[in-house]
C-alpha positions, 0 to 999 in steps of 0.5 A: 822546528820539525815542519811538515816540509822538512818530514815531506823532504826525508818521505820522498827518499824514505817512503817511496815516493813517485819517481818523477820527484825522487831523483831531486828530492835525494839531492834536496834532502837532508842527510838524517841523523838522530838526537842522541839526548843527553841527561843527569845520569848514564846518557851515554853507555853505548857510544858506538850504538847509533853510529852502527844504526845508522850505518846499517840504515844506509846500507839497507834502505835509500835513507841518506844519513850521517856517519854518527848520532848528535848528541845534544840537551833536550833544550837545545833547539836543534832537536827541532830540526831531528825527527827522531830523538834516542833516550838511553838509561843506564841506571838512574834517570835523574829529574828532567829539568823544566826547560827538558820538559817544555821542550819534549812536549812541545818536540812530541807535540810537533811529530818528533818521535822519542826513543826510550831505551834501558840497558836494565829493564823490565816490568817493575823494574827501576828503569820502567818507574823512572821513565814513567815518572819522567813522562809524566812531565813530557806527555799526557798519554798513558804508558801502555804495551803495543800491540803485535800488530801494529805497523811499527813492527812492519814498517819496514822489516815484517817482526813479531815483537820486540828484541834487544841485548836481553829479553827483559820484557815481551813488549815495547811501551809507548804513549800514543799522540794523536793516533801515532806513537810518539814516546816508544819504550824497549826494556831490552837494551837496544843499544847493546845489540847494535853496539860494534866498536871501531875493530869491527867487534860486538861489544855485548852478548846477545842473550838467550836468542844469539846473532839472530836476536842481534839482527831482529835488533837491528831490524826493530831499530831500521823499523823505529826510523822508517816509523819516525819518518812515515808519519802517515804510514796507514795499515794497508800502506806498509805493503807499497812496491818500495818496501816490498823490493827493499826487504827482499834485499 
């Protein structure tokens, strides 16, 4: 079950905490992964996606992480152990299942963050019907737009808006619980910015915005995970000493 102490454990590295206890807390904590959830449809269409998130992660923030993603069905309990989850959707996203279902809400309800992310998306498109629809058994908030000031886009990189592969919608979506995002939605294929394979080559084309949008990609992606982490990241605490020495690196 994600527990408070198991949140206060990846804080302490994470966010800043007082020096006293950062040195034992780096050796207690748990080495992050992400829940790469699987599905009845195209769950997988950046397999080297989140391996290179979590390579970026390490090598930009003092998070511990693991090497790769862990790939597992929503029912699967140790989704419990993981604070933030990734949804891909290449094409159709079948039904969830009831157990899916029970399982996201009780994940959410508990302060697990999903990430929902579409090779295809945009206003309208099948994408944003089958999330909505998929949701609709998972969480009671509405899908809505977040707002351009909202910490997500300064948790840790200062951004002013989302970014991907593609640029198929101006806004992450998002159903809030609790005042926190925990369902958040980006149209614009996150994945197939990050996606690098192991001869160290892009795999997909950034388009219209180039290396850069790769890199506000990247930044959007290290932003979901502090995010998930800092569940009680206030507005005026985003400018604390730690991040402000982590992003002038």
């Amino acid at each position: 079950m994600l527990t408070r102490r198991h949140f206060n454990q990846l804080l302490l590295t994470a966010c800043g905490a007082t020096l006293a206890g950062a040195a034992a807390a780096e050796d207690a904590v748990n080495r992050l992964t992400i829940a790469q959830l699987k599905h009845g449809g195209g769950w997988n269409p950046r397999p080297t996606a989140l391996r290179r998130l979590l390579w970026e992660l390490s090598k930009r923030t003092s998070v511990e992480v693991e090497a790769d993603a862990q790939a597992i069905e929503p029912c699967d309990r140790a989704l419990f152990k993981l604070p933030l989850s990734y949804l891909a959707v290449d094409g159709a996203l079948p039904p969830l299942a009831a157990c899916a279902q029970s399982a996201l809400r009780s994940y959410l309800a508990h302060g697990g963050t999903l990430v929902i992310d579409g090779v295809s998306g945009g206003r309208g498109s099948p994408f944003e019907r089958a999330v909505r629809a998929a949701l609709a058994g998972v969480a009671s908030g509405e899908l809505q737009p977040v707002p351009r000031d909202h910490v997500i886009y300064k948790s840790f990189y200062m951004l002013d808006g989302p970014a991907g592969r593609t640029a198929a919608c101006p806004d992450l979506d998002a159903v809030h619980i609790d005042n926190r995002l925990a369902v958040v939605v980006s149209h614009n294929d996150l994945g197939g910015a990050w996606a690098r394979s192991n001869l160290g080559l892009w795999e997909h084309e950034v388009e219209p915005g180039g290396a850069q949008q790769r890199e506000r990609a990247f930044r959007l992606g290290i932003n979901l995970v502090m995010y998930a982490l800092c569940l009680d990241y206030k507005e005026d605490q985003v400018h604390i000493p730690f991040i402000l020495k982590k992003r002038r690196r």
